[in-house]
Wavefront OBJ file of the C-alpha trace (Angstrom):
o trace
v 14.192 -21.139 3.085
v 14.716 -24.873 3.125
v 16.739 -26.511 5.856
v 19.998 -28.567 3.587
v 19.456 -32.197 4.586
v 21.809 -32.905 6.968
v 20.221 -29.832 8.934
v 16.572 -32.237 9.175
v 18.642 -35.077 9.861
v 20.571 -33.561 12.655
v 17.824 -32.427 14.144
v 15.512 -35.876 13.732
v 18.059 -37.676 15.156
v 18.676 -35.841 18.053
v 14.373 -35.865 18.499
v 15.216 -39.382 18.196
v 17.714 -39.658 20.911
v 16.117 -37.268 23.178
v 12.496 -39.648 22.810
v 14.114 -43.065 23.230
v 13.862 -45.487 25.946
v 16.550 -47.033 24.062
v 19.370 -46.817 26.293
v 22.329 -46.728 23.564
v 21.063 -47.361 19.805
v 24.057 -47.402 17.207
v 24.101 -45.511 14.741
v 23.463 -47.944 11.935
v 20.091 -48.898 14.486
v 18.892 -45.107 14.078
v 19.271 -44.789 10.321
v 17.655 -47.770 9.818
v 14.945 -46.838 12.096
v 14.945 -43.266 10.018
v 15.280 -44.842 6.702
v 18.510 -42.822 5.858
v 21.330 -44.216 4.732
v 24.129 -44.707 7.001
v 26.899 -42.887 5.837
v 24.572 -39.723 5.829
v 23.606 -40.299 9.620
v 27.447 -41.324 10.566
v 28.637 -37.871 9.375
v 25.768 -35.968 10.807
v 26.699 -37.728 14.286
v 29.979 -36.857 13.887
v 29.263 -33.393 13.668
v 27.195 -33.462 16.241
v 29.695 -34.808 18.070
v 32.121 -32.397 17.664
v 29.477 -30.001 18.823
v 29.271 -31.675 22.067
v 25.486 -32.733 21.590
v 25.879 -36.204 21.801
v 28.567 -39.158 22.661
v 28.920 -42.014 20.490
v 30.885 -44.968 21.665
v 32.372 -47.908 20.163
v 31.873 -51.511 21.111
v 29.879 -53.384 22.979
v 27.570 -51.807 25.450
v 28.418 -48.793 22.621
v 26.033 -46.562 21.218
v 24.803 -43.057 20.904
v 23.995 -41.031 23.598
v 22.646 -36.990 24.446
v 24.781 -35.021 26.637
v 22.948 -32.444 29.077
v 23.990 -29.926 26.451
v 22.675 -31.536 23.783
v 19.088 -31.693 25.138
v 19.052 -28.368 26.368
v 20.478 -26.708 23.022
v 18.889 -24.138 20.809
v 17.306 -25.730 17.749
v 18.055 -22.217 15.836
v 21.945 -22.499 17.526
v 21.336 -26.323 16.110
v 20.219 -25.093 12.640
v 22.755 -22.242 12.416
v 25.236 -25.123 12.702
v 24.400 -26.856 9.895
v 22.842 -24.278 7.781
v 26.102 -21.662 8.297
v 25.125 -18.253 8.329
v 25.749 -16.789 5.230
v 23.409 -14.967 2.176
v 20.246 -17.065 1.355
v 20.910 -15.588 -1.808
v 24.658 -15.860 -3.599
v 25.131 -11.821 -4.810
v 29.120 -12.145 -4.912
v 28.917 -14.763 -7.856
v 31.176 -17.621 -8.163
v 34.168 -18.886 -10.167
v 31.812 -20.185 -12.782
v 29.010 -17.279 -12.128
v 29.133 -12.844 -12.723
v 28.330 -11.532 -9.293
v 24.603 -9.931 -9.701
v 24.731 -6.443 -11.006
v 22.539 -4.463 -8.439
v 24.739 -6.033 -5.800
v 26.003 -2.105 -4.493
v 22.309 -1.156 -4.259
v 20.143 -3.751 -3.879
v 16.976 -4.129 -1.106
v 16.742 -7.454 -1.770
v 19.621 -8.757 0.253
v 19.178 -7.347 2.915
v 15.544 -7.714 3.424
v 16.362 -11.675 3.107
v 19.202 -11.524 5.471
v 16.349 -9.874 7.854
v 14.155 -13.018 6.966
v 16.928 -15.325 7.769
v 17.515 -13.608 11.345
v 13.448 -13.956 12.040
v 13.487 -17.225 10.908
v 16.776 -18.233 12.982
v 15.307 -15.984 16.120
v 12.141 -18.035 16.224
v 14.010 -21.237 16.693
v 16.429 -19.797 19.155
v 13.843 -20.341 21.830
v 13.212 -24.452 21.552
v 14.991 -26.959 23.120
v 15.056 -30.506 21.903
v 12.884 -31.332 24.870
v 10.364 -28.780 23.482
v 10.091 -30.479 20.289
v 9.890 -33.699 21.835
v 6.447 -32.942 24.394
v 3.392 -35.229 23.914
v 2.385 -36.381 21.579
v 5.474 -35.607 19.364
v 7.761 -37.836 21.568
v 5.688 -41.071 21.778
v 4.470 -40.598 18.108
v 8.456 -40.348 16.956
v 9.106 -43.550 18.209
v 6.650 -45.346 16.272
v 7.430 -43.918 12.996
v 10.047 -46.452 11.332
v 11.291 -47.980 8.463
v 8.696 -50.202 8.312
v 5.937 -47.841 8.757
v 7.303 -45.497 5.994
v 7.572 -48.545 3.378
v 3.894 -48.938 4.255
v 2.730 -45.736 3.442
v 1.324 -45.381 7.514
l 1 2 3 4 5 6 7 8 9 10 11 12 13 14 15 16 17 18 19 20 21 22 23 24 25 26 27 28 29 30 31 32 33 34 35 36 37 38 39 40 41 42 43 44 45 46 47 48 49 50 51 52 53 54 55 56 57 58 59 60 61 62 63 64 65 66 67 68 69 70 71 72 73 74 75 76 77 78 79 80 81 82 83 84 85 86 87 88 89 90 91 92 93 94 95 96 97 98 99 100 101 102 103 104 105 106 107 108 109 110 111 112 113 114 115 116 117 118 119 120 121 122 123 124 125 126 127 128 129 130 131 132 133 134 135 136 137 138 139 140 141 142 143 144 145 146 147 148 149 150 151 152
C-alpha cells in the first residue's frame, strides 16, 4: 500500500508541529522548511483543521498551532483520514472501466481488505508524540530545504 501524498504530508507536518520550539510557524514557513509547495501544505492544514488537529490563525502573532487532540491522535485514525477507507483494489469498475469479472467470487479482495485492517491496526496505537521520541524529534528539525537541495 502506499500512503496518497497528502496522507505523508499530513502526517510530516504535524511531526513538524509537534517537534518545534517554534512557537507559531505559518504555513508558507513549514512548506518551505518541507520543501512542498504551498498550496499542497495550505489544503492539507485545512483539513487538518477541520479535523480539530491543529489551529491556524491569521495575522500577526498568527501561525499554526497543535491542539491537545492533535498530539494525542491515532496516526492510523490520522491515515484513515486521508487515505478513506475503501478497496485497495477498484473491483466495481468505473465509468470508463468493466467491473473485474471474478468480482462475486473472488479471495483476493478480501484478503487485501484484511491487509488494509492490519496495516491500519498497527498504526492505531502511535501518537504523534510517539513518532516524535529521540532522536526522531531533534533530527526533524534539522532536515530543511536547504539540507535536501544539498543532498545531506
Amino acid at each position: 500500500m502506499r500512503l496518497l501524498r497528502s496522507t505523508d504530508l499530513a502526517l510530516r507536518l504535524l511531526m513538524r508541529l509537534a517537534a518545534t520550539t517554534d512557537p507559531n510557524p505559518t504555513t508558507r514557513d513549514i512548506a518551505a522548511a518541507m520543501d512542498v509547495p504551498y498550496t499542497h501544505a495550505a489544503k492539507v492544514v485545512a483539513e487538518l483543521q477541520h479535523m480539530g488537529l491543529l489551529t491556524a490563525r491569521r495575522g500577526r502573532g498568527g501561525g499554526l498551532a497543535l491542539t491537545e487532540r492533535g498530539r494525542t491522535a491515532s496516526v492510523g485514525a490520522v491515515v484513515r483520514a486521508f487515505e478513506g477507507e475503501g478497496d485497495v483494489v477498484d473491483c466495481e469498475g468505473t465509468t470508463t472501466t468493466a467491473p473485474c469479472p471474478l468480482n462475486s467470487a473472488c479471495r483476493l479482495r478480501g484478503a487485501l481488505r484484511n491487509a488494509q485492517e492490519a496495516f491500519f491496526a498497527a498504526l492505531d496505537p502511535l501518537t504523534l508524540e510517539d513518532l516524535i521520541s529521540t532522536p526522531t524529534g531533534p533530527l526533524l528539525l534539522t532536515i530543511s530545504r536547504t539540507h535536501t537541495a544539498q543532498g545531506s
